[in-house]
Structure formats: C-alpha cells, structure tokens
C-alpha positions in Angstrom: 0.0 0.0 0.0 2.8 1.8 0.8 4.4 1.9 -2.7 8.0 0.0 -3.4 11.2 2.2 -2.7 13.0 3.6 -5.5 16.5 2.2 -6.0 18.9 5.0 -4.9 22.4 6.0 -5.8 24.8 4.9 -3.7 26.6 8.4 -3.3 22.7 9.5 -2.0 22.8 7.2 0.6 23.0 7.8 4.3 22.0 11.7 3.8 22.7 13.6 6.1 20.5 14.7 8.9 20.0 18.4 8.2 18.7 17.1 4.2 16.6 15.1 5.9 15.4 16.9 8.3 14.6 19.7 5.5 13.0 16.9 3.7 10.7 16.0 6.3 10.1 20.1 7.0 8.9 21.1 3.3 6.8 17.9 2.9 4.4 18.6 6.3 4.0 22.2 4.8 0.4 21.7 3.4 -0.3 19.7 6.8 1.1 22.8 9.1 -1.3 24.8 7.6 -4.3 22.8 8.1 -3.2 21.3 11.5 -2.5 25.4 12.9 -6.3 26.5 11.7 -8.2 23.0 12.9 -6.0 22.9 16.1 -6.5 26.6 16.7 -10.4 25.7 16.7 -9.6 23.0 19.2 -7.9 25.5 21.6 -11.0 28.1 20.7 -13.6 25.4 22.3 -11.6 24.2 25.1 -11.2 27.7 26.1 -15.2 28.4 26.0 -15.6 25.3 27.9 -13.6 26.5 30.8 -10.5 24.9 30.1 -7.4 26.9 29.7 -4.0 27.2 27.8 -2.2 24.2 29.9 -5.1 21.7 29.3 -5.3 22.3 25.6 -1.5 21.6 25.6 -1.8 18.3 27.7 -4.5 16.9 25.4 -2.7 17.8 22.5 0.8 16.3 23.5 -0.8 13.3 25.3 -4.1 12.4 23.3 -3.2 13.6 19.7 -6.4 12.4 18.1 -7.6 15.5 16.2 -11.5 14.8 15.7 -11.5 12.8 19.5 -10.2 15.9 20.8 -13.1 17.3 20.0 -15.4 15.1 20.9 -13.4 14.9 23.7 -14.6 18.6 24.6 -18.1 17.7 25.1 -16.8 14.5 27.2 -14.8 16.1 29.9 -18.0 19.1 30.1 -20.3 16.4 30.7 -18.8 14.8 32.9 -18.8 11.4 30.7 -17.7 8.2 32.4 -14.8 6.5 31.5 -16.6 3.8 29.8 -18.3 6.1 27.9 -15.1 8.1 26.6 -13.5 4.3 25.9 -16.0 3.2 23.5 -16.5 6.6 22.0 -13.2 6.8 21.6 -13.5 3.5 20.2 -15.8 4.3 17.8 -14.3 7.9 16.4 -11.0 6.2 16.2 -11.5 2.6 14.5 -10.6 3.9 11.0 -6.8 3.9 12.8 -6.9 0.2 13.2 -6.9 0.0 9.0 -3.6 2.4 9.1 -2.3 0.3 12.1 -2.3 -2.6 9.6 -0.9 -1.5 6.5 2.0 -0.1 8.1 3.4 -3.0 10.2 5.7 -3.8 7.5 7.0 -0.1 7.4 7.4 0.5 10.9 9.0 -3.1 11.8 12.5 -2.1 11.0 12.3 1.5 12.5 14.2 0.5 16.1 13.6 3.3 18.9 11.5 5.4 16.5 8.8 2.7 16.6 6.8 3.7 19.7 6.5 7.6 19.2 5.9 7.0 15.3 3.2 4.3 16.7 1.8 7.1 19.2 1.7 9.5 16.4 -0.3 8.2 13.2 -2.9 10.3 12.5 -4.9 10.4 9.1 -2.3 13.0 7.2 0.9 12.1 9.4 -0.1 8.3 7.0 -1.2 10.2 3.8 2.6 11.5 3.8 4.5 8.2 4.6 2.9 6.4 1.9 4.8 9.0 -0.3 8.5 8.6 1.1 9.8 6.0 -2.2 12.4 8.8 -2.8 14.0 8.2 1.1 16.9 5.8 1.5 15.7 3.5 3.1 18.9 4.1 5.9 17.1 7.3 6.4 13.8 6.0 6.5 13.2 5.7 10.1 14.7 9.2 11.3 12.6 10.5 8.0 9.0 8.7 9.2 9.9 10.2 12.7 10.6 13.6 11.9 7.6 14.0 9.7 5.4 12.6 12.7 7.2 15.1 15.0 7.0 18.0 12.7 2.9 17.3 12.2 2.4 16.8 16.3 4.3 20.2 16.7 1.9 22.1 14.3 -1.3 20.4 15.9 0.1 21.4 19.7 1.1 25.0 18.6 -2.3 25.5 17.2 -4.0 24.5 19.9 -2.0 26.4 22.2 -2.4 29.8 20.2 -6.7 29.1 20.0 -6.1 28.7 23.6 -4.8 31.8 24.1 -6.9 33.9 21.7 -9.8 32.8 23.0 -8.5 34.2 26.3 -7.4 37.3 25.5 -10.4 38.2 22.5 -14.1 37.5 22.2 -14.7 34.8 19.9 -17.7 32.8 19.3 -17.1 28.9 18.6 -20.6 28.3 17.4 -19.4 25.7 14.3 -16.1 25.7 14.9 -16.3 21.7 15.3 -17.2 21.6 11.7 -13.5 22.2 10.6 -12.5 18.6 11.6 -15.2 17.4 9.2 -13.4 19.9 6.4 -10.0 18.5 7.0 -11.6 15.0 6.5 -12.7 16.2 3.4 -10.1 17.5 2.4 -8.3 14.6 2.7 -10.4 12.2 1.1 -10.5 14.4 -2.4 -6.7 14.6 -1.9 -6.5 10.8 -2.0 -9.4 10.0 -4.8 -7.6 12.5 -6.7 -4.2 10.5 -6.3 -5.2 7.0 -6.4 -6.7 5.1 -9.1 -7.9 2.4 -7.0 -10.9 4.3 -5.8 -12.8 0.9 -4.5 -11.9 1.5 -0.8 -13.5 4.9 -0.7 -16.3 3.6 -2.5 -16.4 0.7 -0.2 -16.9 3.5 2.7 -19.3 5.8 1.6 -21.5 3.2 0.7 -21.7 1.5 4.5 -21.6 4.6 6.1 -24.6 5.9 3.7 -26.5 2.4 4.2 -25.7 2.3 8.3 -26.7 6.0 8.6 -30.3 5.2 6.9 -30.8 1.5 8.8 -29.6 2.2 12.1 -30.0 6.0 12.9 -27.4 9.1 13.3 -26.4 8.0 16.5 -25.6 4.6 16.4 -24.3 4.0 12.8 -20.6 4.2 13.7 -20.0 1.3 14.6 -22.0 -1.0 12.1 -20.4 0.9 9.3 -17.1 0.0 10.6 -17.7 -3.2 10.5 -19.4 -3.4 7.4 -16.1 -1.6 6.0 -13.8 -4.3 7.3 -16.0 -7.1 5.8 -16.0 -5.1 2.3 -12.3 -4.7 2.3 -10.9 -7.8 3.8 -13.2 -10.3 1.9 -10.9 -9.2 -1.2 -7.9 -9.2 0.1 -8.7 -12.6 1.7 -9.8 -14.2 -1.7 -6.8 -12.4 -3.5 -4.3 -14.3 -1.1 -6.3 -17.7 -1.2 -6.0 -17.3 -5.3 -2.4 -16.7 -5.2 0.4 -20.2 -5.6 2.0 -21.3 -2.6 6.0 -20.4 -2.0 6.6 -23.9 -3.2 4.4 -23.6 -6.5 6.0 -20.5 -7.5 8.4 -20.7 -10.8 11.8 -20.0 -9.5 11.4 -20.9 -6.1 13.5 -23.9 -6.6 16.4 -21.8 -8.5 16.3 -18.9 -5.7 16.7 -21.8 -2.7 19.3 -23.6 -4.4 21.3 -20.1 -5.4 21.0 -19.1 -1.6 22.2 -22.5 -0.5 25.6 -22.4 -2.9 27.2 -24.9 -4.8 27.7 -28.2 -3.0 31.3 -29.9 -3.0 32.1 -33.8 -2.2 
C-alpha cells in the first residue's frame, strides 16, 4: 500500500540529517497549515468550555487524536464516564486500526523510533508516509519520525495559540467543530484524486450511507465499521487464497538452491 522504494544512488545514501530533516520540514507544509487552523479551533472550544492554555497543551501532546479531541470537549464538560469516553473513543477512532495494519511492514525495521511513530499516526501524518519512495531506506526511520514530529508540533502550537486567543479576544465557537469534518474532506478528495484504485472509498461511503439510513445518526458508527472491514478484507482474503503457494512458484526452486551455494564432495 505503501508503494515499493525507488532504487537509490549509492553516493545519496545515508544523507545527512539536516537534508533530511529539511526533507521532512517542506513535505508537512500543506499539513502545518491545516493542522495550525483546525488545532486553533480545538484551543478556541476548550477555552469556552472552561478549560485553559495548559489543558489544551496536555491533550494535544498526550491524546493527539484530532476529531477525539473534540469530541473529547463535550466529554470532559459532561462529565462522561470513562466507559463512555472508551468506547466513544473507540468508535471515532476505528478507522486507525486499518492504518495500524498496512504499516506494520513499514514500521517493523524503524528500532527506537517505533513507539512515538506508533503514538503518532494520525490520518495526514499516513497520507505523507505512503509517499516517502524517494528516502533511502537508511534514512527511513529518522525521516517517518521527523515527519510525525513535525505534524504533532503544528497540531500542539495550534492549539496552544486558539487557547490563548480565545482568552485574550471575544470569539464565538458556534461551528467551529465543523472544521474537523473539512479536513476529513479534504483529505479524502486529496487521495481519490491521487489513487486510481478508488474501491476503498467507495467501499466507505456506501456503508456509512446504508448504516446511517438503517440504524440512525447516533448509532451507525460502529456498524459501518464493521461493514467496512467485511467489504475490504473479503478481497484481500480471496486475492491471497488465489495466489500459488511459496513452493508452486516458478523459480522458487532456482532462488533456494542459489542461496544455499554450490555443493562440493
């Protein structure tokens, strides 16, 4: 899903840190600009809630979860339980279960970077590592974790400054929480417009359209996802049954007999 690594020249290999760093700086532009507006409304309604400057900061460093943090608003206002915040949670944030997946293979090899870039894959943080065929892959990991970084930073110092704002000038947040729904927008024309494969976002609107009409506004999240992961793993499933086993593949014999050497009596 991720897209196979270019082959790179050995003279570009092992870059060093300030390229990459630079690298991983210009690529989360377009994301610093949408994560400082929609984090900036996150600090906005935290604010009108009665929270201030130091709990918008703590959510933002410690949950990172973009649209939970704003459902996350209305949580801590309420007073919600904890059960309720866990399956909510739950439910807002399934779609991270699919990304979790198709980027074991990418993160397996990443050493002490794993955890944070774990902790930090959000929906554009993995729109932008599915792009990285032109790193080496000896740079990959410090690459993966400085774009993570980079996109956590803008989210935090958004928040931070919608904190303050909000403090120090009038502002009124009615619809503000729309501009989560915006970014996911956004983000789903940016990738029908860069796939060709459009069968998963097909596969989407469709059970969220039919779970939204059969089982009500308020309960459809969680049908829908699993609706979703039937319509996307059925394929996948059938597509690995059809394929020949390692042993029924032309060449396997050839390959294991090059990697064992010549044999000598």
């Amino acid at each position: 899903m991720t897209g196979e690594r270019k082959p790179v020249d050995t003279e570009t290999r092992n870059e060093k840190p300030s390229k990459i760093v630079m690298k991983a700086f210009l690529k989360t532009l377009p994301v610093f600009a949408a994560y400082e507006i929609v984090g900036m409304g996150f600090g906005i309604l935290m604010s009108h809630n009665g929270y201030g400057p130091l709990w918008t900061f703590a959510c933002s460093l410690f949950i990172y979860a973009g649209s939970m943090q704003y459902v996350a608003v209305d949580l801590l206002a309420g007073g919600a339980s904890v059960l309720t915040s866990a399956l909510m949670t739950l439910m807002v944030n399934a779609r991270h279960l699919f990304y979790g997946i198709s980027m074991v293979g990418k993160y397996g090899n990443m050493g002490k970077f794993r955890p944070y870039l774990i902790f930090g894959l959000t929906d554009e943080t993995y729109s932008l590592l599915c792009d990285d065929a032109d790193i080496p892959a000896e740079n990959a990991g410090l690459y993966c974790f400085l774009v993570s970084l980079f996109d956590q930073s803008y989210w935090v110092s958004g928040s931070v400054i919608g904190a303050l704002m909000a403090g120090a000038l009038p502002f009124n947040s009615e619809g503000i929480d729309f501009s989560m729904t915006a970014l996911f927008i956004t983000v789903f024309t940016e990738q029908w417009l860069t796939n060709k494969d459009h069968r998963p976002a097909l596969s989407g609107l469709l059970a969220s359209i039919l779970c939204l009409v059969l089982f009500g506004e308020s309960s459809f999240l969680i049908p829908a996802m699993l609706f979703i992961t039937v319509l996307l793993s059925v394929p996948y499933a059938a597509a690995r049954k059809a394929q020949p086993a390692d042993e029924d593949r032309p060449g396997k014999e050839a390959v294991m007999n090059k990697e064992e050497g010549p044999e000598y009596e």
